[in-house]
N, CA, C and O of each residue as an XYZ file, in Angstrom:
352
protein
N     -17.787     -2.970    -16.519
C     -16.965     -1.865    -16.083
C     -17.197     -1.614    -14.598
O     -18.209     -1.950    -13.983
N     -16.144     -0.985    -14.100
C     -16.274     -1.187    -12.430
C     -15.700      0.255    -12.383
O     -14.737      0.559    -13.086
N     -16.181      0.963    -11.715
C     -16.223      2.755    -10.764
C     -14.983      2.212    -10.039
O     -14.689      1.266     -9.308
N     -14.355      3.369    -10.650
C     -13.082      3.412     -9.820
C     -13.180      4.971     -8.770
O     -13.973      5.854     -9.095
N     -12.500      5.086     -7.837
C     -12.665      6.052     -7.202
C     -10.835      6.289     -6.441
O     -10.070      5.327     -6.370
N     -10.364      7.944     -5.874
C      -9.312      7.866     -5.911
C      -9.053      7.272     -4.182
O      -9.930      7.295     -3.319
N      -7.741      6.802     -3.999
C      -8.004      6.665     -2.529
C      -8.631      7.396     -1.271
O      -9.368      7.268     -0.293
N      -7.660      8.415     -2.130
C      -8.192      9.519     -0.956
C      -9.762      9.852     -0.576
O     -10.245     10.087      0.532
N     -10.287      9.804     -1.651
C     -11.702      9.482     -1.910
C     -12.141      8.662     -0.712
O     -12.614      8.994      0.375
N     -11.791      7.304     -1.332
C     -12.119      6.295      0.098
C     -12.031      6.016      1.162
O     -12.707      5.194      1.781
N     -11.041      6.772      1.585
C     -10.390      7.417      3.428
C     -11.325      8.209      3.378
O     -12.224      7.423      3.676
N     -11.760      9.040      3.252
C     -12.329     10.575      2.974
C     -14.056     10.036      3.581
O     -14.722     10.553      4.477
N     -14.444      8.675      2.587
C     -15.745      8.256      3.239
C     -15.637      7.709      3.762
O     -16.754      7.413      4.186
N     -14.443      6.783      4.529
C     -14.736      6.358      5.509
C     -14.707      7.180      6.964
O     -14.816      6.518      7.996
N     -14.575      8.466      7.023
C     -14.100      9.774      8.287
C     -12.878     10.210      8.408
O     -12.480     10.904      9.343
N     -12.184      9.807      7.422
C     -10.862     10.126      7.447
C     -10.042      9.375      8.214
O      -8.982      9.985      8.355
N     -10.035      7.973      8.972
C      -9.651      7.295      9.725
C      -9.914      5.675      9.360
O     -10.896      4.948      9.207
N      -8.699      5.564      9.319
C      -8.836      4.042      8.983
C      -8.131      3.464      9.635
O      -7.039      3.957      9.922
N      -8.639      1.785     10.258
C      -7.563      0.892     10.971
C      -7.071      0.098      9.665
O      -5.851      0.262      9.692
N      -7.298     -0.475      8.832
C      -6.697     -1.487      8.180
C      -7.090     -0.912      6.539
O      -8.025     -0.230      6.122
N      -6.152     -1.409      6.004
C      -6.541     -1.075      4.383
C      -5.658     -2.494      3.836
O      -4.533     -2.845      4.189
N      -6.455     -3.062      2.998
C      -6.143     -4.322      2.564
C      -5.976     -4.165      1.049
O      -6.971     -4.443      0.381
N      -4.792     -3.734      0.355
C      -4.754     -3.500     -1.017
C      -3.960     -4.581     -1.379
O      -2.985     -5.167     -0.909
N      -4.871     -4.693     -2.627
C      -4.478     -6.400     -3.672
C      -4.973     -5.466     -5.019
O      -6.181     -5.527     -5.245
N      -4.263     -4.715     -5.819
C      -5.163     -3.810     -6.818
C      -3.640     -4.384     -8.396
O      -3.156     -3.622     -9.234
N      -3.345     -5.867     -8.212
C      -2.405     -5.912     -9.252
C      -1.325     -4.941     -9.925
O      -1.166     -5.098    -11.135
N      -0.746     -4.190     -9.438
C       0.249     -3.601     -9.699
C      -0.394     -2.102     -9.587
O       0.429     -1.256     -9.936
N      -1.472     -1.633     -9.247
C      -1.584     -0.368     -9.060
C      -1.160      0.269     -7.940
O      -1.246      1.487     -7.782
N      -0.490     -0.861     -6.779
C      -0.466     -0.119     -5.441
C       0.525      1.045     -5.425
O       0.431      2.026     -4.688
N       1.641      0.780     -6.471
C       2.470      2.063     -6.626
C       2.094      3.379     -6.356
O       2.397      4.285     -5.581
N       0.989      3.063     -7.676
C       0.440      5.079     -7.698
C       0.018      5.163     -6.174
O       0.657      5.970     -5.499
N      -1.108      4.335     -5.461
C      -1.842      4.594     -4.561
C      -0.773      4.970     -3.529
O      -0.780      6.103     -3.048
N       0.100      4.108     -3.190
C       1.126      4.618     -2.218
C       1.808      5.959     -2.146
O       2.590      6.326     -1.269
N       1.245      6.886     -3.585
C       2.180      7.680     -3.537
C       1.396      9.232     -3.113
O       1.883     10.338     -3.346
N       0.162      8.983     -2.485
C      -0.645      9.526     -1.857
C      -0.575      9.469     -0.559
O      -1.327      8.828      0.175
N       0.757     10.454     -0.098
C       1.101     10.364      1.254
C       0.377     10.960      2.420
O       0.457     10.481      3.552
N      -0.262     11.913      2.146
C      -1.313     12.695      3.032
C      -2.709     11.581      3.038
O      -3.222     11.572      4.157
N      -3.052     11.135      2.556
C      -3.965     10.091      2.718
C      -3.682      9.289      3.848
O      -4.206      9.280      4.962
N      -2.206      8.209      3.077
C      -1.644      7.057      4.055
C      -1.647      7.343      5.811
O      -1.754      6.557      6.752
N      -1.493      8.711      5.758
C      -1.188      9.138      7.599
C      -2.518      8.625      7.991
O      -2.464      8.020      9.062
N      -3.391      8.664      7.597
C      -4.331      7.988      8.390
C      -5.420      7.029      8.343
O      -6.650      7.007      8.372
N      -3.935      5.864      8.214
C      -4.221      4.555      7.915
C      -3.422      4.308      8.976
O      -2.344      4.886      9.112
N      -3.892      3.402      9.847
C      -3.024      2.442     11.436
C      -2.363      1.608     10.607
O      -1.237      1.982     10.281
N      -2.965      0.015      9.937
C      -2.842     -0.944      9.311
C      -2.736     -1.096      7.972
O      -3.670     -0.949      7.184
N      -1.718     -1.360      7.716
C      -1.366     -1.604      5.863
C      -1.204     -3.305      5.720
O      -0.193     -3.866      6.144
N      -2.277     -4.022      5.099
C      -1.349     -5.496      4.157
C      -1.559     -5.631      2.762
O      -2.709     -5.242      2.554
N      -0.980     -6.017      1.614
C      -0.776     -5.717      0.567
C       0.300     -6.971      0.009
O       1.292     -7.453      0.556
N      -0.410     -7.298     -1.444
C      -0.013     -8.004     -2.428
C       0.976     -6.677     -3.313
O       0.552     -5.694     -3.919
N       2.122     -7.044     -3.130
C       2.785     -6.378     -4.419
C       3.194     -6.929     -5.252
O       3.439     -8.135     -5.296
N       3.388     -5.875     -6.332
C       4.270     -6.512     -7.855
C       5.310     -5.668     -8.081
O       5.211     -4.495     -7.720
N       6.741     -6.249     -8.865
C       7.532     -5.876     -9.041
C       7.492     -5.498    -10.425
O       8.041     -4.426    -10.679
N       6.902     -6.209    -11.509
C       7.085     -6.349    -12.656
C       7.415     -5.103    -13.373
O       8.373     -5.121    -14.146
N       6.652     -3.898    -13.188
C       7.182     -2.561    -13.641
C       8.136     -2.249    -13.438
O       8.118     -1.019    -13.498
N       9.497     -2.737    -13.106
C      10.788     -2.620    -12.895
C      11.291     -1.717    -11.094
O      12.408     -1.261    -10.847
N      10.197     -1.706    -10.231
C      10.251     -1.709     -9.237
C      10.905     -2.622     -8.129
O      10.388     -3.728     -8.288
N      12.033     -2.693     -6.807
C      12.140     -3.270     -6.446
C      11.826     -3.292     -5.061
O      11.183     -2.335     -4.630
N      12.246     -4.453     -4.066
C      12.036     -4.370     -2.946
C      12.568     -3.333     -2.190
O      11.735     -2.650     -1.594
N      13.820     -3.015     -2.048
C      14.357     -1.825     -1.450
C      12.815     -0.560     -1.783
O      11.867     -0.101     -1.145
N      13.300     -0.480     -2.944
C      12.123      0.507     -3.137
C      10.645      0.317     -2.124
O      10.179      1.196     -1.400
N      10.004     -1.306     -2.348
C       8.827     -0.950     -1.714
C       9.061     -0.328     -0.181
O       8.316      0.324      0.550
N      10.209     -0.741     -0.044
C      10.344     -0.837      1.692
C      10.684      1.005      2.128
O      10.304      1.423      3.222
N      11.279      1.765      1.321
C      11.839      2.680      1.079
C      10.280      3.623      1.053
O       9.985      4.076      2.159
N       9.557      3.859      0.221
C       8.497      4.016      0.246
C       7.231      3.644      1.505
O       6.665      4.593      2.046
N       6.934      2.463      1.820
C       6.224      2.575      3.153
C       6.471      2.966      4.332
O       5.644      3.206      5.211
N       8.268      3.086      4.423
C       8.780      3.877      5.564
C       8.456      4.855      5.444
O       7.742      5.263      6.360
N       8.708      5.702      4.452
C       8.403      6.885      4.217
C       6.856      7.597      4.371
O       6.660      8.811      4.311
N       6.064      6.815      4.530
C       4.794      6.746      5.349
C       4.662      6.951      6.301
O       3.791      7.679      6.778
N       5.668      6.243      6.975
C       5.783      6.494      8.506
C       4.985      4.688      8.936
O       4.644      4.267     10.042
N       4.944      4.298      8.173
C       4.938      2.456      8.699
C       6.307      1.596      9.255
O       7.419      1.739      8.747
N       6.092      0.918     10.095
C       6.618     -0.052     10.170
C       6.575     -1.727      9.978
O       5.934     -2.540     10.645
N       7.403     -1.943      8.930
C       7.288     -2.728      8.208
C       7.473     -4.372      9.074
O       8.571     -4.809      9.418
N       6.466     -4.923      9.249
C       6.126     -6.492     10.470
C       6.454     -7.487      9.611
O       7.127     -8.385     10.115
N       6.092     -7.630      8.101
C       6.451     -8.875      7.492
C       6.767     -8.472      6.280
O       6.170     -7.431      6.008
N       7.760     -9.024      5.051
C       7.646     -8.847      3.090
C       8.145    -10.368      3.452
O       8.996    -10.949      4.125
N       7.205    -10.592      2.685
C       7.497    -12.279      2.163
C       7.236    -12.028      0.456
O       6.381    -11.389     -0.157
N       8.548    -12.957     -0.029
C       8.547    -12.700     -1.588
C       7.662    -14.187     -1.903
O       7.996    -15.272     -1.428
N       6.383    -13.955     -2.874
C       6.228    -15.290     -3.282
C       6.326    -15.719     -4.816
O       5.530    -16.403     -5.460
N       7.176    -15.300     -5.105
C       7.722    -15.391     -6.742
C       8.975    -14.272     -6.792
O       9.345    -13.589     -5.838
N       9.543    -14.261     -8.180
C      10.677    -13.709     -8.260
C       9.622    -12.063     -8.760
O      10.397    -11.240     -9.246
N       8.234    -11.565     -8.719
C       7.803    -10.752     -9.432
C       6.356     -9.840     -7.804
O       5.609     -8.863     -7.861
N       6.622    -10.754     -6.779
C       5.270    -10.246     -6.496
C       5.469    -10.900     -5.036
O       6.384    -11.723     -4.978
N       4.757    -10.662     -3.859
C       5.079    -10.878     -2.387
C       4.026    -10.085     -1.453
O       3.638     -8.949     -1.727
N       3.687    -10.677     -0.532
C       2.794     -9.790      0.951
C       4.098     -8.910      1.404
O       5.314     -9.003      1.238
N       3.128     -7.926      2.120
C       3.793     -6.921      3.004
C       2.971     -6.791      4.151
O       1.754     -6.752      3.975
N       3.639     -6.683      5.799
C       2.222     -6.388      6.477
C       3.010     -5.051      7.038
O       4.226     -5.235      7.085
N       2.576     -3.731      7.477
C       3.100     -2.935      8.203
C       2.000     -2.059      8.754
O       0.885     -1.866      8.270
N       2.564     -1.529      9.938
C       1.942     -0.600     11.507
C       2.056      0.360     11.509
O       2.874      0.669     10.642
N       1.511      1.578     12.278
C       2.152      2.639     12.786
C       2.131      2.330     13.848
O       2.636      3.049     14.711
């Protein structure tokens, strides 16, 4: 079993400031993304997504804007799952 902790949590110990956050969490990045007061202070986002929960690309893209990222790369690498890299 592995300690899970919430993001915000993990911004929180790192000083509240983060340059890069590297999420690969198999289809959990949804929820995490949806912790918008966190995301503001994150510079650097790259990330493995999944579609499979009936989520699509519009959507992911729709959502990290809404962050206030700008979105540098989505490369699809299957019809279910793809990198994302985005900035502020």
């Amino acid at each position: 079993s592995i300690k899970q902790i919430a993001f915000r949590e993990a911004v929180a110990r790192l000083g509240d400031r983060v340059d890069l956050v590297k999420l690969d969490c198999e289809g959990g990045e949804w929820d995490i993304l949806r912790d918008g007061e966190s995301w503001q202070r994150v510079r650097f986002l790259t990330m493995e997504f999944h579609l499979w929960a009936g989520y699509t690309i519009g959507e992911l893209k729709s959502r990290v804007s809404s962050l206030g990222f700008d979105i540098r790369r989505l490369q699809s690498r299957g019809p279910e799952f793809g990198i994302l890299v985005a900035c502020r």
